[in-house]
N, C-alpha and C positions, 0 to 999 in steps of 0.2 A: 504494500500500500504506500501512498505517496506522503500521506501522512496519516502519525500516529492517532490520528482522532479517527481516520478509517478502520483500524485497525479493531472493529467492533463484532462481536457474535452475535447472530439475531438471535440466539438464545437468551441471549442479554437485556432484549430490548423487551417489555411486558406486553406492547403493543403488539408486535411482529408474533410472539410466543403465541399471541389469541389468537392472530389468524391462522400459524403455521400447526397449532393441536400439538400430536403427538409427533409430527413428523421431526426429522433429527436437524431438518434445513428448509427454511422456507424455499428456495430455489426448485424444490422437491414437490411442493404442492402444484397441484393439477391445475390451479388459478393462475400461477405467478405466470408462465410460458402465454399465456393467454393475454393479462392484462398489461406487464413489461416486455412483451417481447413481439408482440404481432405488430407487422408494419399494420396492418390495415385497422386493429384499433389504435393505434398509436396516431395518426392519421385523424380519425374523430376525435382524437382527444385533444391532439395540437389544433385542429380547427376552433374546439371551444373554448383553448387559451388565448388562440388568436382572438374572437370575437371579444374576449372582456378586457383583454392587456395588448392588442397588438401585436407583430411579428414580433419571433423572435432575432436576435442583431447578430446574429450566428452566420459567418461565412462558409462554413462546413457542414453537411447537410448529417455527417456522423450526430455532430456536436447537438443538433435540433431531436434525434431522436435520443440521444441518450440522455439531454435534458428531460424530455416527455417522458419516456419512460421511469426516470427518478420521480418524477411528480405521480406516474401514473401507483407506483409504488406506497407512496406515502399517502396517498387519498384512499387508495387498497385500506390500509395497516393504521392508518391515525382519522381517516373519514377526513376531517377539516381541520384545518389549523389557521389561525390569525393572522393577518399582516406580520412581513417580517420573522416568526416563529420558527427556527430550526430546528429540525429534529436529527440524529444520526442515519445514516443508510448505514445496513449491515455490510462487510465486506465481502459477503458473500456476495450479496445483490450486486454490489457495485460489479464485480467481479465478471460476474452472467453477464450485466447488460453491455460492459466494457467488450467483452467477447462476443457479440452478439453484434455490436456496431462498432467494429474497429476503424481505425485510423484508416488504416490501408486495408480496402475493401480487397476481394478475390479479384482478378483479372475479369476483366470482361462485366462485374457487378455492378450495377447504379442504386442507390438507394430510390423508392420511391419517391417523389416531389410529397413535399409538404404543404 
């Protein structure tokens, strides 16, 4: 992790623990692949960030969803938070969606338009 404040178990987290039950890693549950990780809900989701807050200022089309997907995370596992209000992402999560939109896509891969 890049830093030590990522360096967090979602075992850790009491939120994360209520959605993930018994499983040993949220990353594991049948939701998470669903709500962080499908371009095409990820797509709905950025639309209805865009309609209340605007584009996001992102020149990397990586960087847009792995923004979206951290949000889409936290809306998962905390439902709403306040202006301003941080919460930790596990490093696990971080880790999936890091993988999942990397920097350097495969040859030949385009991200879908946002």
């Amino acid at each position: 992790m890049k830093y030590e404040s990522e360096a967090v178990c979602c075992k850790e987290i009491k939120e994360v623990c209520n959605v993930a039950g018994d499983l040993d890693c949220i990353t594991l549950h049948t939701g998470f692949k669903a709500i962080c990780l499908n371009v095409w809900v990820l797509q709905i989701a950025y639309y209805a960030y865009r309609q209340h807050y605007g584009n996001l200022q992102q020149d990397q089309m990586y960087r847009c969803y792995r923004y979206t997907a951290y949000r889409q995370f936290v809306r998962w596992c905390w439902r709403t938070l306040g202006k301003s209000i941080r919460v930790p992402i596990p490093s696990c999560v971080l880790c999936r969606i890091r993988t999942a939109f990397p920097i350097q896509p495969q040859p030949g891969f385009v991200y879908p338009s946002l």
